[in-house]
Every structure is written in structure tokens, then in C-alpha cells.
VEXKOL-671190 format. One line per 5 residues: number of its first residue (from 1); their letters; for each residue x, y, z of C-alpha. Coordinates in steps of 0.02 Angstrom, whole numbers. Layout:
N
NUM = a = X:Y:Z | ...
This chain:
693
1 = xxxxx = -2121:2138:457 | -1991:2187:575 | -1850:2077:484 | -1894:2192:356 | -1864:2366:435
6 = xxxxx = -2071:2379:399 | -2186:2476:522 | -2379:2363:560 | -2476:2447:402 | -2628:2516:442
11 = xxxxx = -2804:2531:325 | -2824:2627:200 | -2635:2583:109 | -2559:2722:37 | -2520:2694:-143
16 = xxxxx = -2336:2738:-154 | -2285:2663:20 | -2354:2505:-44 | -2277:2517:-195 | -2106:2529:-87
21 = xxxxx = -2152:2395:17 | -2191:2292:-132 | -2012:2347:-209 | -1936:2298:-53 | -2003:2132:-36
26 = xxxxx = -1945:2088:-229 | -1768:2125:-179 | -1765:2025:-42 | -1834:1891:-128 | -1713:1910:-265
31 = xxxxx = -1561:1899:-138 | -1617:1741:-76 | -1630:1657:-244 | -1470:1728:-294 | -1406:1659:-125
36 = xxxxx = -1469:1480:-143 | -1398:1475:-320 | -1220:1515:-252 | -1255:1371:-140 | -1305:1274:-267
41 = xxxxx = -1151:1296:-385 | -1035:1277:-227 | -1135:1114:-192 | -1124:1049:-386 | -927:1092:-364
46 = xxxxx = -906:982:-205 | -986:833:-318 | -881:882:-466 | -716:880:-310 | -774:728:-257
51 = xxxxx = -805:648:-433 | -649:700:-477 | -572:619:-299 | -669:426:-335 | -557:420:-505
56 = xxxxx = -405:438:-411 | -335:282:-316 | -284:295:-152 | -152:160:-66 | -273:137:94
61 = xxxxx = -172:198:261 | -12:261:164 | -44:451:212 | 57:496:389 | -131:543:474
66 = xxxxx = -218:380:410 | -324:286:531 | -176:157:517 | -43:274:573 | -142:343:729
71 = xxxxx = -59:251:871 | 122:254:766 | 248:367:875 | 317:541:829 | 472:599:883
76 = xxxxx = 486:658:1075 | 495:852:1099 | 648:839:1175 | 732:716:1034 | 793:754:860
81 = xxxxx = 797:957:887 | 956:979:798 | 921:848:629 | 703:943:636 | 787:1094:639
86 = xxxxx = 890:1080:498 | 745:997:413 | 622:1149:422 | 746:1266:377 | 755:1176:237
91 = xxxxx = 593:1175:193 | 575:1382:209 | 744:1398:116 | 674:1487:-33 | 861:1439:-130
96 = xxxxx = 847:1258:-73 | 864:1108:-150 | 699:1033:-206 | 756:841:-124 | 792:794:54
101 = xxxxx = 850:630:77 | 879:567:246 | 939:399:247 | 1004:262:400 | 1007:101:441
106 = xxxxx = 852:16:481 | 795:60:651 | 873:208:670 | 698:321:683 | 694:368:499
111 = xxxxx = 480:344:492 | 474:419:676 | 556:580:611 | 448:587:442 | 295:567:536
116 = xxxxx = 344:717:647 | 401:831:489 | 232:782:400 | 127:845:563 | 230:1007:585
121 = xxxxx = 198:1049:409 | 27:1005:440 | 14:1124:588 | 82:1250:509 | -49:1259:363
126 = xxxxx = 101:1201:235 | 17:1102:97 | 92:925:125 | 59:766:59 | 119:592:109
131 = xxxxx = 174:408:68 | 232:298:183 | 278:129:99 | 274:-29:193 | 316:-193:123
136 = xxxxx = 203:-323:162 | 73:-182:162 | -30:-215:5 | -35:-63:-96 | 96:30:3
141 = xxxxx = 213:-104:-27 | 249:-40:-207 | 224:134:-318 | 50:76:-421 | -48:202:-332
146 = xxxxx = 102:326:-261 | 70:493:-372 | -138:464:-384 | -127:460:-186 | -12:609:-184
151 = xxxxx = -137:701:-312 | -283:635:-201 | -219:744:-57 | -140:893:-133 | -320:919:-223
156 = xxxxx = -403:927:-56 | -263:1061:-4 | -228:1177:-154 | -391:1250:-252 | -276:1319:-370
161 = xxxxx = -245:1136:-439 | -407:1050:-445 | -460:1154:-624 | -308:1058:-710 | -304:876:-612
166 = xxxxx = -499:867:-644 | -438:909:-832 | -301:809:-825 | -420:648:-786 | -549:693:-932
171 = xxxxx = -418:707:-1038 | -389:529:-1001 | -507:438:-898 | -385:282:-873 | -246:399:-813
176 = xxxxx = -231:315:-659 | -185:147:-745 | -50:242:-873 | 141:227:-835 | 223:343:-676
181 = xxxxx = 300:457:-777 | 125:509:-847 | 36:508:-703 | 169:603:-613 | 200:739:-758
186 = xxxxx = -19:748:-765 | -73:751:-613 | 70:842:-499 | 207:941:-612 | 90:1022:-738
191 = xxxxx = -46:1070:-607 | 69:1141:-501 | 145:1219:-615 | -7:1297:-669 | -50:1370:-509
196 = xxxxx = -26:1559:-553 | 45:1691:-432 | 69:1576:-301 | 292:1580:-299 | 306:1601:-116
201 = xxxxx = 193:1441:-65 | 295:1303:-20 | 199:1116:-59 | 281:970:37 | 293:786:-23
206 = xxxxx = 340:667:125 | 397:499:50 | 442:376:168 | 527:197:188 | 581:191:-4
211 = xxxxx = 675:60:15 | 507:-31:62 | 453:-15:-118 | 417:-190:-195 | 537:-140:-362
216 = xxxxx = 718:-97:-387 | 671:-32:-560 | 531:81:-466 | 639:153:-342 | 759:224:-476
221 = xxxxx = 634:288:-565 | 538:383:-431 | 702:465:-387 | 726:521:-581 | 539:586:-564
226 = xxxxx = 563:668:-399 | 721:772:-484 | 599:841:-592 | 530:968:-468 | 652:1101:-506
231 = xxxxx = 534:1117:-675 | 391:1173:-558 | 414:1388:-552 | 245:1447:-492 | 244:1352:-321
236 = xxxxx = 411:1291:-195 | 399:1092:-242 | 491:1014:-100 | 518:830:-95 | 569:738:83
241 = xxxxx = 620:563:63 | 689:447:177 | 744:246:147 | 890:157:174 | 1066:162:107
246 = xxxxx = 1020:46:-10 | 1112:14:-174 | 994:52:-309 | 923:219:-228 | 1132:267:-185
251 = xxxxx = 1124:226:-377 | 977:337:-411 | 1029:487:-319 | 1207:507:-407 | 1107:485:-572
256 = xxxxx = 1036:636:-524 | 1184:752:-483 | 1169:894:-345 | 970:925:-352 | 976:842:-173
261 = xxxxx = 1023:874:12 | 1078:730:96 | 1089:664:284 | 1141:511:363 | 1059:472:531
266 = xxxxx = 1195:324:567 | 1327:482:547 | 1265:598:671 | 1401:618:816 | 1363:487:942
271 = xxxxx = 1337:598:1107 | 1203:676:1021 | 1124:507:967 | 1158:443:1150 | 1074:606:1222
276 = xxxxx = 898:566:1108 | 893:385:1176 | 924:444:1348 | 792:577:1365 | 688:436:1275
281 = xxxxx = 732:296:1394 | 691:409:1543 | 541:466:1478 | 465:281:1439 | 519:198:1589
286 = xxxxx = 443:338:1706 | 286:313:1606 | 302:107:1645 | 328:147:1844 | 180:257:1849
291 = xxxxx = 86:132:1742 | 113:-7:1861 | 100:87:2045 | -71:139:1953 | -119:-68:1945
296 = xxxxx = -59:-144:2083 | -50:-118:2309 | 63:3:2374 | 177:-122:2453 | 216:-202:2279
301 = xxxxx = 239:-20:2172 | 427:40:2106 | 506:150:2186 | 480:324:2074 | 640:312:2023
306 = xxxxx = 653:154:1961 | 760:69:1889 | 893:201:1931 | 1031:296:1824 | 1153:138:1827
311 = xxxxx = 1028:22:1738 | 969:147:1625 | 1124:190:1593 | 1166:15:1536 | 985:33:1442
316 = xxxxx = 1057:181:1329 | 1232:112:1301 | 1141:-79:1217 | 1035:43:1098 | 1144:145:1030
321 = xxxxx = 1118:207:891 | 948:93:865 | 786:187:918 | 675:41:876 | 799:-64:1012
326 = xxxxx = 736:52:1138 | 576:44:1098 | 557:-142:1085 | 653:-140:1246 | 536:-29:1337
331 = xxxxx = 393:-126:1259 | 471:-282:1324 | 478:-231:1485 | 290:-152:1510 | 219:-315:1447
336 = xxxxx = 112:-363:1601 | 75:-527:1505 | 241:-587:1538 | 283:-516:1725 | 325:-348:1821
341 = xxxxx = 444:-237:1734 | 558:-284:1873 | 578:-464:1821 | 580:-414:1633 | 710:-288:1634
346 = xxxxx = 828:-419:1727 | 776:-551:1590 | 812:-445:1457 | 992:-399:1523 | 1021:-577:1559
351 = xxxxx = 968:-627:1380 | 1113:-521:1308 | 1246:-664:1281 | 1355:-594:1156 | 1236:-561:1020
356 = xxxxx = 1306:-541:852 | 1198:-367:788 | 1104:-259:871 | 953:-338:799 | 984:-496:873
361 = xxxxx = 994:-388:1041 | 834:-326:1008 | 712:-463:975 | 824:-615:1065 | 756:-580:1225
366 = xxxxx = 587:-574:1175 | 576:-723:1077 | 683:-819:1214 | 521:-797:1322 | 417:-917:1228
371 = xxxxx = 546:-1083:1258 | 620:-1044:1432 | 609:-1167:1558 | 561:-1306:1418 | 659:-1431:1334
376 = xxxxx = 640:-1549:1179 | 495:-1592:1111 | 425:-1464:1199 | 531:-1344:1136 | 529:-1400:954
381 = xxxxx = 341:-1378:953 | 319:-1212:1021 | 470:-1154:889 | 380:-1254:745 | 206:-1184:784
386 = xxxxx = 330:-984:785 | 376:-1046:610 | 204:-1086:554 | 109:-937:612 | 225:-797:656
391 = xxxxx = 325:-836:491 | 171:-828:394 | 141:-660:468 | 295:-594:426 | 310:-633:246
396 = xxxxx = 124:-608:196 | 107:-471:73 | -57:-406:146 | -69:-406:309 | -216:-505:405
401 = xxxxx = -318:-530:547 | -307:-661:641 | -483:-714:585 | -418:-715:406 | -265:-795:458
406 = xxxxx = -349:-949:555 | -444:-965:416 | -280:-968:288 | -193:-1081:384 | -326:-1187:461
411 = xxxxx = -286:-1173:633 | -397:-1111:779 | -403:-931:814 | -349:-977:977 | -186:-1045:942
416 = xxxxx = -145:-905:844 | -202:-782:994 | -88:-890:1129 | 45:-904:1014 | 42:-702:1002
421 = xxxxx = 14:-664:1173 | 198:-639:1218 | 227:-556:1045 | 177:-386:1070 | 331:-306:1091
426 = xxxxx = 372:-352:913 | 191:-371:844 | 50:-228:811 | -96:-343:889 | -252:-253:886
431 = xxxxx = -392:-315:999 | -511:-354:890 | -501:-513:778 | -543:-443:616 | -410:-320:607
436 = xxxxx = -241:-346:528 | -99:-404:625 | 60:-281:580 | 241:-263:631 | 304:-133:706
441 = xxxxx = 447:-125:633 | 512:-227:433 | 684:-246:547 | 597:-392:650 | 555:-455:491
446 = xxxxx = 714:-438:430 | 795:-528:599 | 675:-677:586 | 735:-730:391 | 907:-674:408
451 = xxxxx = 1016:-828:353 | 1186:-777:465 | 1066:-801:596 | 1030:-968:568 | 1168:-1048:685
456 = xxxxx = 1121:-935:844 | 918:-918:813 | 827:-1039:861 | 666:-937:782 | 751:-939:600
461 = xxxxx = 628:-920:478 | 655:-1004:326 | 622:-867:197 | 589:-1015:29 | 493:-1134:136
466 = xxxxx = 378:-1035:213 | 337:-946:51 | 305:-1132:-15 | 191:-1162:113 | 87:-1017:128
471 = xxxxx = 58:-1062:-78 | 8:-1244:-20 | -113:-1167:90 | -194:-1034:-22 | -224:-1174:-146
476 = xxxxx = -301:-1290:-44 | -426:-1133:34 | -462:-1096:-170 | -490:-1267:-210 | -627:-1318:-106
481 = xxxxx = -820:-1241:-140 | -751:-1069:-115 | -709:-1049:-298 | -875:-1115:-398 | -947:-1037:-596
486 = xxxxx = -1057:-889:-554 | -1026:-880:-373 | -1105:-746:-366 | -1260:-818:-419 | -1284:-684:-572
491 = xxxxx = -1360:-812:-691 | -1328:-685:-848 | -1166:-698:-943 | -1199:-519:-995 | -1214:-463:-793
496 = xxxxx = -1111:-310:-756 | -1004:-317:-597 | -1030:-135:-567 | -1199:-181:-560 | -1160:-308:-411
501 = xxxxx = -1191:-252:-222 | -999:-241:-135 | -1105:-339:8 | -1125:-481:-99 | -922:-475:-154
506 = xxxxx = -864:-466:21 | -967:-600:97 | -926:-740:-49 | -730:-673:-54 | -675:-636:145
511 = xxxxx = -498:-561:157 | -421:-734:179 | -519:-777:-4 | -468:-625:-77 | -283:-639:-10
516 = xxxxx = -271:-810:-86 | -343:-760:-256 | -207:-621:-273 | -50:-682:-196 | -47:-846:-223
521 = xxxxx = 77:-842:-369 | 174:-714:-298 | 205:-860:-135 | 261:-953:-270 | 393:-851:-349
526 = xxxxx = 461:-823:-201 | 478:-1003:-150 | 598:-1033:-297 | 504:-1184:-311 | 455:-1259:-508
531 = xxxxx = 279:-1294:-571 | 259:-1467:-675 | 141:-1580:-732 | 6:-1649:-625 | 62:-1580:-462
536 = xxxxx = -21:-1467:-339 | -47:-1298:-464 | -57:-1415:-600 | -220:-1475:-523 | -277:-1320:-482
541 = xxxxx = -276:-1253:-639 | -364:-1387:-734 | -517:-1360:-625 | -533:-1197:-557 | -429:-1089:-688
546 = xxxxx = -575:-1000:-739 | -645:-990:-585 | -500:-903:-537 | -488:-779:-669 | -697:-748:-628
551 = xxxxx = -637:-708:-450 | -508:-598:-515 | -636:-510:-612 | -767:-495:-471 | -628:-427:-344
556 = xxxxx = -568:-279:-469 | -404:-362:-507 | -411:-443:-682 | -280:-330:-739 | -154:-400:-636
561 = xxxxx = -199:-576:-699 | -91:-556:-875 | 80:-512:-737 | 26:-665:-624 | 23:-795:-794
566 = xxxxx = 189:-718:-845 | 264:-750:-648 | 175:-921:-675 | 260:-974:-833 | 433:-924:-768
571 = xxxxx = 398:-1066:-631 | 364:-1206:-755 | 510:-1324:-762 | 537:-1338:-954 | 552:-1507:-968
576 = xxxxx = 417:-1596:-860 | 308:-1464:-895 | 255:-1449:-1063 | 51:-1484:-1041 | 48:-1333:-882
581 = xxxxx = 141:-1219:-1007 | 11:-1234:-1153 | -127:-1202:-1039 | -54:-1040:-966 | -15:-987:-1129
586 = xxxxx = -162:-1009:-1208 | -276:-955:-1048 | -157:-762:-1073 | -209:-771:-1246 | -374:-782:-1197
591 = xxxxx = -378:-624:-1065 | -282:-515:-1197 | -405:-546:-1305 | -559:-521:-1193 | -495:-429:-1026
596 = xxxxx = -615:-270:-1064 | -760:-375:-1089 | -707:-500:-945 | -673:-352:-839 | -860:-288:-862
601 = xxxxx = -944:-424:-856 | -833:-576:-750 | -969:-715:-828 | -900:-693:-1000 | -740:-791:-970
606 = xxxxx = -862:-945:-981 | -966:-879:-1123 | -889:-797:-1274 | -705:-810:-1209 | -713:-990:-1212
611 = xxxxx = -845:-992:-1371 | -748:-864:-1497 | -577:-960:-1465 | -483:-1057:-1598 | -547:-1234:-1609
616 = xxxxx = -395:-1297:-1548 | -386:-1190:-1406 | -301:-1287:-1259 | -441:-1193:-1132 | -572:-1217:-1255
621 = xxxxx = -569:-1385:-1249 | -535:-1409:-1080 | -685:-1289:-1022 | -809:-1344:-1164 | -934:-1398:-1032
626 = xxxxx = -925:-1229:-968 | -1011:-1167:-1132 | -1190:-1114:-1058 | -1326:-1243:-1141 | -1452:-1134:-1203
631 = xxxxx = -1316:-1076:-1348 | -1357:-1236:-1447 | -1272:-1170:-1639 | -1067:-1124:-1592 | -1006:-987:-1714
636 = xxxxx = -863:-1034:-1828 | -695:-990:-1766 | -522:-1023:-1847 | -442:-1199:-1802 | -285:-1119:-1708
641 = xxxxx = -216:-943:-1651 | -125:-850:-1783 | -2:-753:-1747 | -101:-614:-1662 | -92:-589:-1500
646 = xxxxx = -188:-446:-1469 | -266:-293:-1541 | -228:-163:-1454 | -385:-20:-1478 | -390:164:-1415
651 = xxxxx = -366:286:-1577 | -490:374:-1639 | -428:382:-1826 | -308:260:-1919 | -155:202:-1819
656 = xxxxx = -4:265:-1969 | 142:212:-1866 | 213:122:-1720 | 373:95:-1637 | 450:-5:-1502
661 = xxxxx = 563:96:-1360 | 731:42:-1362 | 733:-95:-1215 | 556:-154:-1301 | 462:-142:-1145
666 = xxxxx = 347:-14:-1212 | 257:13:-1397 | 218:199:-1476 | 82:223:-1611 | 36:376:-1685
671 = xxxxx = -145:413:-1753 | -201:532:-1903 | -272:641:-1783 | -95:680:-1683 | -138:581:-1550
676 = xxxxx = 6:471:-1492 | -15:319:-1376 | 95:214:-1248 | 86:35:-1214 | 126:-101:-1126
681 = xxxxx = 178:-239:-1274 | 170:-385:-1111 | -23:-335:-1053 | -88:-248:-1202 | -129:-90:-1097
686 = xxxxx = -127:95:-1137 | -10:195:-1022 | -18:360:-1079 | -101:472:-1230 | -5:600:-1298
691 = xxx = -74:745:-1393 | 28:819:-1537 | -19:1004:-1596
């Protein structure tokens, strides 16, 4: 009664004080189911947020906080105060440009510094969202999902823009498979734009490695995108992008005049560059003595010290102006697996003969570990097992454990872990086995396939072969039992594979499976080498093609199987090839026919794909026997494709006109009902719907 500011009642009640009890209680009682509706509605908004969030694609570890990114260095608090500086002025500079491009040759610290601009803005409550491509890296080694992982994180950060990117998406609920330009203009520009009285709030991009991106034509066009932020007026869009000097992004910034600010790491004035490494240098190796006094007797510990300012001195003079050489050196050096940093700083200054780059500074005397003190065939085989397995590594375009990777390349998991031990200056090796192995840095990458290098390193990866051979491989792991009809035992053509448990996916398609399934082509294409008749893809296809296509289905990825049969057909040599090329081309037909239905249900590629194609279908006939038994009276179909290739369905009311864009890589039609949509002519797929008042 107390809660209540009520007095114990005594008998007989009083009429009107029970009456104002009574009244009392009702409010109270009203306030709390007022209250629990509010947190209703706030709770059936957090579903509606997170709704919203699951139809938005996110490149996995591309953000600068992602679980992948936790152990990745920022810049030292003593380093980089002059280029930050300038950088967060920037940013507050209400009259500023709307790009920053900072640009440098690789190795230079151009991730380290975004990194450290992305947490400061982070810190200091800025809205900021991030992108950090990385070849190799799956989905952050190309722009797919760039703008829905930027909306994914601004949504989270900015209330005023949810309303209008939760809009934007039931406008169009395939918005994030529509072209960049839409998704950019839908789900960043116009919200933003949107978000009334909110002129003073500054909202940060970070956009780094560009250069990393997987598509020349992609890099020039998120730089014409990016321009575009000088259109946003309610909010302070600012854009901070860093890459290379690389042609086409020199190309795309001069295409867009002076709506950027530009700085060159590789231009800053050398003392100031030397000064960075310095207090770097000094700062590692102290951490290395203390380190090692920590793990061994007294009599055997560094002096504190160590190694003195001559020797460090010579440390900061070989790096300049390379950060990641100081790092690699300093990693080098720590590497108990290899001896005392006493012995490894002396090899690695002895390794320096006259080394053409400052890459081949760098990673020389780290890869000169694994053949010293043997000779011949010794030697041969230790650099042809580097080939095999650190090649791979470098040139995958997902990264993998070294589970997966055993698996891939059929070699024990404990080959692969001695042939990495004295790698992990150069190599991300986490401890567990089922994690992906990653580089630290693309420039080792870039070191290891570099053809000037081929008279001086030993370690030269051949870029074609390799490629060649990783295909070889992912065939041969596909064409055994792991690719079968209905591996995943559904039994009903009509089975959705929404309806399938992810358990079930993952345990019949590991990474290595899944890797194979995907990539496969791609190893091709960038062999150079040429697909014909009755060889090794040849045979693949004619038995596990739709098995294939099922997988693709099963792992989310049948829309990328129409851009893997074009890759495919610009392999096939054109004169020994003529059987390999009817079976592609038919087998596209096919999927641009039936990729919805395929898509929904994966069984259907044996079912009415194969039963509702033209008699003389190349895949119908080769597949017949994949026709389930129990449909015993086949429909009747036309004798041969006509000249269809695809209907392409969306509008709502009659289609009245259509038109090709000028370089025909995209198809217009206008409906009745002033709706407007863009295709893709090559895939069939909708890219954006316009509405026209």
C-alpha cells in the first residue's frame, strides 16, 4: 500500500476515501499498460530494424571493427600526427571537399592510417561507416555488396535514415541485387538527404584499399558515385578513400574535376617519414627485448637497450619509406620459431645482397630461412612444396583454413602446418585449424608472382600455373561422391531450400566444397588455359553439370552461375571445341529460363528444367535419365529453341517499350503504369525499378 502513498485502511471504509483509493489504483494501472505498450511498439520497431537489416547484404569482416580486423594495427600515437591532423580537420571543415583520397605505394601504411581515422571518428560519436576491400577476400574483394554494407551500418547509426532505407527496400525488395548506381542513389544519397534539420552532422564513409577491388570498370564507377555527395544538403557527406596510384582510379578522379582533396603518402618529406619509422622501430624492438628477458634465464636476456642506436639506425634507413618493411622486419625478428632476435636480426642484415626493390628486401630474408644450409634436391623440394601450398594461398580468392586447404589440395594438415611454421612474419596464421589463413599484407602477394623477380627468387610463383592447378584440384574434389542428385537427400522436386536446415548445407558443402563450387571457373580464366573436347572440364561437365548447378542453388549462388558459363565459353578453343560449346550454351539457356524456379527449389534443374526443354535440347538429352520415374507421360515441347532466350518478367501492366543503353550492356522497358525497369540483357536480371509520376 505504501508504493502507493496509501495509509493500512481500517473497518468500517469510508465511502469517498475508497472511492479515491479506487481512482488511484485505476491510474496506476492505466500507466502501466500505457507503459508496456510503449515497450511493445519500441520492441515491434527493433524487429521491423532488424527485418529491415537481414535484407541488406553485408561483405563479412569488411567494416574497420569486424572480428577480422581485431588484431590488425592502428597507427602509433606518436606516428602520422601531421598527415591525422590534416585528415580531421578535414573532416570538421564545414567548406570541405566531400572526397579525401590518400593514395601511396603499396606498403606505405595507407590501411594502418584508415583504420586509425575510422576509430577516431568512432570515438568521437561521428557517424562512420566502413569498407575495407581485400582481394583474395571473398566478398571484399569486389563492390557486389559495398553500398548495402555501408547502408547496413549507417542504419544502425542515424535514426533519421532508417524511415526511408526500410522504404527504400519495400519499394523494391530485390534492391540489393539492382545495379550500384541504384543501390547507392536508394539506399545512401536519398536517405541522407532526407534526414531533416540535421546540416551540421558530419557522416563519414571510410573506403579502403580500392585498388583491391576485383574490377577496373567498378573502381571508376565508385569514384563517379562517390562525387555525387555534394548532392546530399541536409547532412556533411564526407567520403575518405585510400588505394593506390593506380591508373584507372588516377583516371577516375580527373573525370571528376576538383570535388576531391588529394595526398600522396610516397610525397611526404622524407625526415618526417624517417621520424614515423623510427619512433616505430624503437617502440617494437623494446617490446621484442622485454618479450624475450620475460621467457628465458637472466644470463641469456638482451641487454635493455638492445640492439642499440647504430643497428636501428641501419633498421630505419632499409625501410624507408615502407611501413609494412618494418613491420615484417620486426616480425621477422620476434619469431621464436626460428631463433633469438639476436641471431635473426644478424640474418636478416646479412640477407640484404643487393636486392632489387624494397619488396624483395622485405620478404627475401624470410623466405631464405626455409632453404639455408640445404642444397639440391633438397632444396628443390622444400621450394616446390612453397609453390604448391603457399602459392595456392596466395592466389585463392577466398581465403581458407588450413583444414579446408588440406582438404583442396590433398595433402596432410601437417605438411601444410610445417611448411607455415617459419611463415608468420608474412602469413596471418591463426591457431586454430578451421580458420582462414590471410596475408598480412597483398604486397607479399604481389612479391611472390612478380615476373622481374623471376631471375633472383628462388620462391617465384608462377601466377598461370598455379591458377591451372588449383582448377585441376577443385575438379577432382567435385568430381568424386561429393557432388551426387539430391544431396541433400530432399526426395521432392518441389522442396524449397529455404525450407532446408543451414546444418544440413554446411555439413554436405564444407568451405573447401563450397570454394570449389564457386571459383573453380574463375582458376580457370586466370590460367589462360583453353577448354576442349574430352579433357578434364569436358568430363566434368558431362557428369556432374547439373549437379553443379544443384550445388550452386543449395549454396545461395545460382545467380552467379549465368557469369561463370559466359567466363566458361570464353575458354573454349573454337576449333576443338565445338561439342563443350553446345552444352554450355544450351545448359545457360536452360538457367535463364528457369533460375527463379531453380533458385527456390535446387531439385527442379532435374525435373521440369530438363522436362519442358526443346526436344533437341543438348542437356535434355544428355540428362534424360535424370527425369524422375514416377512422371511416366512427358509434356510436348517444341523440337529446338527459337529464338528466345528469355522472358524477362517484373511489370505489373503491359511492357509498351524498350530500349537498349548505348554500349548495350543494359535494356530499359517502360510499363503502362509508369513504371520503368533496368536489366541486365547477359543474365536476364532486374537492376533497378524506376517510378515515373
Amino acid at each position: 500500500m505504501r508504493a502507493f502513498g496509501l495509509r493500512a485502511l481500517k473497518w468500517p471504509f469510508e465511502s469517498k476515501k475508497l472511492e479515491h483509493i479506487m481512482a488511484g489504483l485505476e491510474q496506476h494501472q492505466n500507466t502501466m499498460v500505457v507503459a508496456m505498450q510503449i515497450d511493445q511498439t519500441a520492441e515491434v520497431l527493433t524487429i521491423n530494424h532488424k527485418i529491415d537489416l537481414s535484407k541488406l547484404p553485408v561483405a563479412k569482416g569488411a567494416a574497420f571493427n569486424s572480428q577480422a580486423n581485431e588484431y590488425v594495427p592502428r597507427c602509433h600515437p606518436r606516428t602520422r600526427l601531421n598527415v591525422l591532423a590534416g585528415i580531421y580537420n578535414w573532416f570538421e571543415d564545414p567548406h570541405g571537399k566531400c572526397i579525401y583520397w590518400l593514395c601511396g605505394m603499396a606498403g606505405t601504411g595507407k590501411s594502418t592510417i584508415s583504420r586509425t581515422v575510422a576509430e577516431y571518428l568512432t570515438e568521437k560519436k561521428i557517424p562512420c561507416a566502413s569498407f575495407f576491400f581485400k582481394k583474395g577476400e571473398g566478398d571484399r574483394g569486389g563492390a557486389a555488396l559495398l553500398f548495402t554494407t555501408i547502408a547496413a551500418q549507417l542504419v544502425q547509426q542515424l535514426p533519421c535514415i532508417v524511415p526511408h532505407v526500410r522504404a527504400a527496400i519495400e519499394a523494391d525488395m530485390n534492391i540489393s541485387d539492382k545495379t550500384k548506381s541504384g543501390q547507392f542513389e536508394k539506399l545512401i544519397l536519398e536517405p541522407l538527404d532526407k534526414c531533416e534539420g540535421q546540416q551540421s552532422t558530419i557522416v563519414s564513409i571510410v573506403i579502403d584499399a580500392l585498388d583491391e577491388c576485383d574490377l577496373e570498370e567498378d573502381v571508376r564507377l565508385m569514384v563517379l558515385l562517390l562525387a555525387r555527395a555534394m548532392e546530399v544538403t541536409s547532412v556533411r557527406l564526407r567520403f575518405f578513400i585510400t588505394s593506390r596510384p593506380e591508373l584507372p582510379i588516377r583516371l577516375g578522379f580527373k573525370s571528376i574535376g576538383d570535388s576531391y582533396k588529394e595526398l600522396a603518402l610516397h610525397e611526404i618529406p622524407k625526415p618526417d617519414i624517417k621520424n614515423d619509422i623510427a619512433v616505430y622501430l624503437e617502440d617494437q624492438l623494446k617490446a621484442i627485448v622485454q618479450h624475450y628477458n620475460m621467457s628465458v634465464e637472466t644470463r641469456r636476456q638482451l641487454p635493455s637497450q638492445w640492439p642499440g642506436s647504430k643497428d636501428t639506425e641501419r633498421l630505419v634507413d632499409m625501410a624507408i619509406p615502407l611501413f609494412i618493411y618494418a613491420a615484417t622486419a620486426c616480425r621477422f625478428i620476434s619469431d621464436r620459431r626460428l631463433g633469438g632476435p639476436k641471431e635473426q636480426l644478424e640474418i636478416f642484415f646479412n640477407s640484404h645482397r643487393n636486392p632489387k626493390s624494397n619488396l624483395d628486401a622485405t620478404y627475401l630474408p624470410v623466405l631464405e630461412q626455409l632453404t639455408r644450409d640445404l642444397k639440391g634436391g633438397e632444396k628443390r623440394a622444400v621450394i616446390t612444396k612453397f609453390k604448391e601450398i603457399v602459392g595456392t594461398i596466395v592466389l585463392l580468392a577466398s581465403p581458407l583454413s588450413i583444414t579446408s586447404l588440406a582438404n583442396l589440395l590433398a595433402v596432410d594438415t601437417e605438411k601444410i602446418d610445417r611448411q607455415l611454421d617459419m611463415l608468420h612474419s608474412v602469413l596471418n596464421i591463426p591457431l586454430s585449424p578451421d580458420e582462414p589463413i590471410r596475408l598480412f599484407h597483398l604486397s607479399f602477394r604481389d612479391f611472390l608472382i612478380d615476373k622481374e623477380n623471376f631471375d633472383i627468387n628462388s620462391f617465384w610463383v608462377d601466377e598461370q600455373e598455379t591458377h591451372q592447378m588449383v582448377m585441376a584440384r577443385c575438379l577432382k574434389l567435385l568430381s568424386t561422391d561429393n557432388l551426387r542428385t539430391d544431396i541433400c537427400d530432399l526426395r521432392r522436386p518441389g522442396a524449397l531450400r529455404l525450407d532446408i536446415e543451414q546444418e544440413t548445407i554446411d555439413t554436405r558443402f564444407p568451405p573447401e566444397m563450397q570454394y570449389a563450387c564457386l571459383y573453380w571457373v574463375h582458376h580457370l580464366k586466370e590460367s589462360g588455359g583453353t577448354v576442349r573436347d574430352h579433357d578434364q572440364v569436358y568430363d566434368f561437365l558431362i557428369r556432374h553439370l547439373l549437379n553443379w548447378i544443384e550445388a550452386l542453388s543449395l549454396i545461395g549462388r545460382i545467380s552467379e552461375s549465368v557469369g561463370m558459363l559466359d567466363n566458361l565459353l570464353a575458354t573454349i578453343d573454337s576449333e576443338d571445341g565445338v561439342e563443350i560449346s553446345a552444352i554450355i550454351r544450351d545448359i545457360k539457356r536452360i538457367i535463364l529460363i528457369n533460375r527463379w524456379s531453380i533458385d527456390e527449389a535446387p531439385l527442379q534443374i532435374y525435373s521440369s528444367a530438363i522436362l519442358f526443354a526443346p526436344e533437341q535440347s543438348v542437356i535434355r538429352n544428355m540428362f534424360k535419365d535424370q527425369i524422375p520415374p514416377w512422371i511416366s507421360l512427358l509434356p510436348q515441347v517444341q523440337s529446338n529453341w527459337d529464338a528466345c532466350l528469355a522472358t524477362l518478367e517484373g511489370h505489373n501492366d503491359w511492357a509498351r517499350a524498350v530500349s537498349f543503353s548505348p554500349d548495350g550492356r543494359q535494356l530499359a522497358s517502360a510499363a503502362s503504369g509508369g513504371t520503368i525497369k533496368l536489366w541486365d540483357p547477359a543474365t536476364g536480371r532486374c537492376t533497378a525499378t524506376l517510378a515515373v509520376a
